[in-house]
Structure formats: C-alpha cells, structure tokens
N, C-alpha and C positions, 0 to 999 in steps of 0.2 A: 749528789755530794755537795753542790754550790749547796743549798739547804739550808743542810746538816752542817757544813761549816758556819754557815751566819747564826746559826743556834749557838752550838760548839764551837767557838772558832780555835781552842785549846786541844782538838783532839787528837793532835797530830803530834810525830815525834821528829826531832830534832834530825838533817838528814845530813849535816855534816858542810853546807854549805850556809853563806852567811845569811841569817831571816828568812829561810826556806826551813817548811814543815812538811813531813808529810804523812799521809795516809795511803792505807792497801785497802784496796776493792776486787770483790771475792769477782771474778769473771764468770763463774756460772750462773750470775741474776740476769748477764745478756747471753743470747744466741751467740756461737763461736766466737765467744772475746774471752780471751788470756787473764787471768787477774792482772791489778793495771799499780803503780804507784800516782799516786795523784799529788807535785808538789803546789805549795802555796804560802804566800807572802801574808802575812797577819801584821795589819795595823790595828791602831785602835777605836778606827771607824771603818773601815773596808776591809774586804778579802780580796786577793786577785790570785785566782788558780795561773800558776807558773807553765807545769806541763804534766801531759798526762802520758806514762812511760809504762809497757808490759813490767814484770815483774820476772827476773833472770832465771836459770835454773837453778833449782829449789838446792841445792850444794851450797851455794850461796850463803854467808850470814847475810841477814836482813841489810844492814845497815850499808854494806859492799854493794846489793842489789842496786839501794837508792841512789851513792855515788855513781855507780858505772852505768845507769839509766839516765841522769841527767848528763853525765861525759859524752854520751852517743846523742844524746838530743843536742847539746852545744856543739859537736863533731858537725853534725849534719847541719847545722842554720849558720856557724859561724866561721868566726877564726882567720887567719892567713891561708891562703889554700896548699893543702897535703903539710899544714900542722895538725899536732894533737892540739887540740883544746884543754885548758887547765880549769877545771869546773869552776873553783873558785874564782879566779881572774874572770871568768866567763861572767860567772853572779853579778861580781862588784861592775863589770861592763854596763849589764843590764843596768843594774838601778843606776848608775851614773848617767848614763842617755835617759830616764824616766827623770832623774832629777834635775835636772840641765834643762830638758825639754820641759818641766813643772812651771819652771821660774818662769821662762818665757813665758807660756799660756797664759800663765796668771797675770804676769806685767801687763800682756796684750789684754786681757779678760778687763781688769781694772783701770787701764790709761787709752785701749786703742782700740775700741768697739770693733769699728770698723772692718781693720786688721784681722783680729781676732774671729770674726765670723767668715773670713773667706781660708780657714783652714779646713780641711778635708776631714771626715773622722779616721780611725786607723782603719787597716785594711783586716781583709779578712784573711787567715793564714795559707788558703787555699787561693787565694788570691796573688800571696807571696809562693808558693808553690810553682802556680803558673809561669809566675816572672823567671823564676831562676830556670824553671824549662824553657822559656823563651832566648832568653841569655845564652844559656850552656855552660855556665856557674854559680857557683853558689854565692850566696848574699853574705857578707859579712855581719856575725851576730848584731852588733852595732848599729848597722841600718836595717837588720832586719826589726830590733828592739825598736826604732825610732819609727818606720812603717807602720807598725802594731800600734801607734801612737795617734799616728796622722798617717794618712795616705799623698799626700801632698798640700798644698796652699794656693790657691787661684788666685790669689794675690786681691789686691784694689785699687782701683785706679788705675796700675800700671806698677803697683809696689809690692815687693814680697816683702816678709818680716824679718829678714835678716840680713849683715850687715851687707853694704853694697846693692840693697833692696832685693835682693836676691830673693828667691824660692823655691821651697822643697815640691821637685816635683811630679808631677801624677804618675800612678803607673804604667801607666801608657805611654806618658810621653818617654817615658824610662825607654822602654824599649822600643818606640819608633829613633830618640835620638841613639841609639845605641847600634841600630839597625845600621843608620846612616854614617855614623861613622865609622862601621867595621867595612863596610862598603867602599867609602873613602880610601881605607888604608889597602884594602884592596887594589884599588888602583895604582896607592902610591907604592903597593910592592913590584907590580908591574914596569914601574917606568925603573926604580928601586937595584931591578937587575941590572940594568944600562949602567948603573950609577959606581962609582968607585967608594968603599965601607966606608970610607968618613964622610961623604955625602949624603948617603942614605935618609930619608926623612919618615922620622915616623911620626902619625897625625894622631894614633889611636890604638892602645893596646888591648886586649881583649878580655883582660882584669880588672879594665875602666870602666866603673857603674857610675851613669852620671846620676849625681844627685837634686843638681838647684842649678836654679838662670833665672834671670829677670825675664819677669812677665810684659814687661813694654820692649824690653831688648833682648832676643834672644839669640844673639850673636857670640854670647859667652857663658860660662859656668863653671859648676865646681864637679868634678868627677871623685868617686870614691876610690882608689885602687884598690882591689881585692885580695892581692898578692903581698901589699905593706902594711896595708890598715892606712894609710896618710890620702889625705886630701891636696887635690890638686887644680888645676886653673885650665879650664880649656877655652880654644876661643878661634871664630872662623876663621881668623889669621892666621893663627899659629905662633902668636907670642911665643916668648921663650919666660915659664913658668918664673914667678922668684925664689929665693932661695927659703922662704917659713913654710914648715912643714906644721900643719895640722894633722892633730885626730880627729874622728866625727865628736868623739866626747868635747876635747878641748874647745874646739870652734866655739861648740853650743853653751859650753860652761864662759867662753868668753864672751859669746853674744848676751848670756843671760846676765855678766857682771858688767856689760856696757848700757845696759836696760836700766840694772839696779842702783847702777853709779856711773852716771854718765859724765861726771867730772874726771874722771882717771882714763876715758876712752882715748888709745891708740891710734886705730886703726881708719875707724870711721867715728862720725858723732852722730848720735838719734836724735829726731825729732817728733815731732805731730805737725800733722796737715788735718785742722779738722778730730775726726776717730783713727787716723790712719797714722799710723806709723811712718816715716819716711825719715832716710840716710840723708845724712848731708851730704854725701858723694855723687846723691841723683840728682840734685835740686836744682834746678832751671834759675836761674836769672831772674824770671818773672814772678816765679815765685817764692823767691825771699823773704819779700814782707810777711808774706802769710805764714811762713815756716817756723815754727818756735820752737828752739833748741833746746832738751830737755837740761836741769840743772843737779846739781847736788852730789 
C-alpha cells in the first residue's frame, strides 16, 4: 500500500478528518485479515501512513466506517482517561506535537549538531504497547504522537534540548522512574493512615507519566498527567509545583518559539556551548565566557 501510495499518492478519499485520506484494502489478499481502512497524511514530498483500522460492519456507509475506525484508534492511544475522544481535536493534536516537535529538530539539525544527534529515533508502536502495559494506563495521544517521533534524548554533555536543559526521556527510564514513584507513594499512603486529611502527602499519582529530567541532574522533571492533559513539575523534594500550567503541545510550541526568537524568551534563555544547546538556567559560572546567548 506504502507503494502504491508514493505512485498515487491522490488515490485516497477525503475521511472527514482534517488532511487525512483514505483507502480500503480488500482483506482476502492476506490470511485471516478483515478488510482494513488505511488512513494517510499526503504532503507534497512525503506520505506518512496515519493508522491502519478493520473496516466496520458492512450496514455502515463507507464514510461513517472511516470516522468511527479512526474515534476507536484515538479512544485507545489517547485522550484524558474514560473521555471519548473527538477524532477531529484528536487529528489537529497530532500534527500540532509533529509541528512543534519539526521546528525544534530542525533549529537543532541547523545550529546544534551536537544536541541534535543525541536524540533517539521514534519508538516502535509495539514498543508503546509495552509501556502502557507496564504502566497500567494509557498514554495520552499527545505523548504518545511525540514517542512515535523520538523515543527519548540522551542528552550531551549533561544537557537535554529543552528548556531548563531538560530531556525527553527513554522508555525505560519512563517506567523504572514511574515504578519508583508509585512505590514511594506507597509508602506515603502507609504512614498517610496515622495522618489527619489535611496532612496527608501525596508524592505521586498514578496518572503521572513522567516525561523529561536532566541528564546531569536527575533530581527533578516534568510529569505528564494522564487524567488533565497538563504538565507538571516533579522533584525529590517535593516542591510545591507553580501555578503555569502547560500542555505537551504548548511547552513544545513555546520551546520551539524560544529557539526561533530568542529575544522574546520568558522563561529561560538559549544558548550554545560549542554544537550543543545549553539554557541559561544550567550554566555554571565557569562557563560563562564560553556560552553565547542566542540573538534575534
């Protein structure tokens, strides 16, 4: 089918979600496979096959099939948990984390070698499978779209590429620190009982996917919550969080306009060390001089 779309990339019809095509694939060319819908994204130099969905029962008009097979694909990978997923909102999700995520690689690809080659490639979907069996929730479409991207960032030197040197991270360490924390709160529900309700501490909710930590400091990070969609601030302490709420989108959409226009940055300011990317939030004293704040 990949193919015959890079031949045709036109042969598909319209499935009712935004720049999604699709095509039906007759299931009797393979051994016990259902006829299948095959969605896909058409640029004007790539193809990227979206998802590949059975085909509902034949009662169905066609066009309802492709809706209500891509609602159960987004149901299943994303969302706030025990929402319905809105296919559309779902779509424009995706390519917003593809677009977000573009600017960065590219700024990195073009200004911060370095940076840019200690990202991971994406993961493989059976690979995110695993994770959310590991978990015992589902991944919010959002990181799971971002996943599919990069699988994490090993950082350089001691630096991820985002702000606060932060980095996206493997999936493994996903699920060892995620291990450790629901162990943690474990504990803290234990002592938790002694405790009177307004004392109560809680270190770790079970909706919390961590996403990114510094690779030289991994004392803190950012957790995904699975049940809001917002980003959040963990840390061996146990700060008490601030009050700015991110999405995974927004982060990366801001991370990617502090790259592109580093004169209007907030939050943190970027620089280079060398091919490497580095925050001004991380930067030693010693290495000041060497640091050059990006402009413009």
């Amino acid at each position: 089918m990949a193919a015959q779309l890079a031949e045709d990339p036109d042969m598909g019809v319209p499935s009712g979600l935004p720049g999604v095509l699709t095509v039906r694939v007759d299931g009797d060319l393979f051994e016990d496979c259902p006829d299948l819908f095959v969605g896909y994204v058409r640029e004007p130099d790539w193809i990227q096959i979206r998802f590949v969905n059975p085909v509902r029962p034949a009662d169905l008009p066609d066009r309802e099939q492709e809706q209500e097979g891509e609602q159960g694909r987004e149901q299943e990978q994303g969302g706030a948990q025990g929402q319905p997923a809105d296919p559309v909102a779902a779509a424009v999700t995706v390519r917003e984390i593809a677009d977000a995520w573009q600017r960065i690689t590219r700024w990195l690809q073009g200004n911060a070698p370095d940076s840019y080659a200690a990202l991971r490639p994406g993961a493989d979907p059976t690979a995110l499978a695993a994770l959310e069996e590991d978990l015992g929730i589902r991944i919010p479409l959002e990181l799971h779209a971002l996943w599919l991207l990069t699988a994490g960032d090993d950082g350089h030197d001691g630096w991820g590429c985002l702000p606060g040197n932060k980095a996206l991270m493997p999936l493994d360490a996903v699920a060892a620190a995620y291990r450790l924390k629901m162990d943690a709160q474990t504990h803290e529900d234990i002592r938790n009982a002694d405790r009177p309700e307004d004392e109560r501490i809680t270190v770790w909710k079970a909706t919390w996917i961590p996403v990114a930590l510094g690779p030289a400091d991994r004392t803190s990070g950012l957790y995904l919550d699975a049940a809001t969609g917002y980003l959040g601030p963990w840390s061996r302490y146990n700060e008490h969080p601030g009050d700015e709420l991110d999405t995974l989108v927004t982060y990366l959409e801001e991370a990617a306009d502090m790259l592109e226009a580093p004169a209007l940055t907030t939050r943190d300011k970027p620089g280079l060390l060398g091919g490497t990317l580095v925050w001004r939030s991380s930067i030693a004293p010693a290495q000041e001089d060497r640091w050059q704040p990006l402009t413009g």
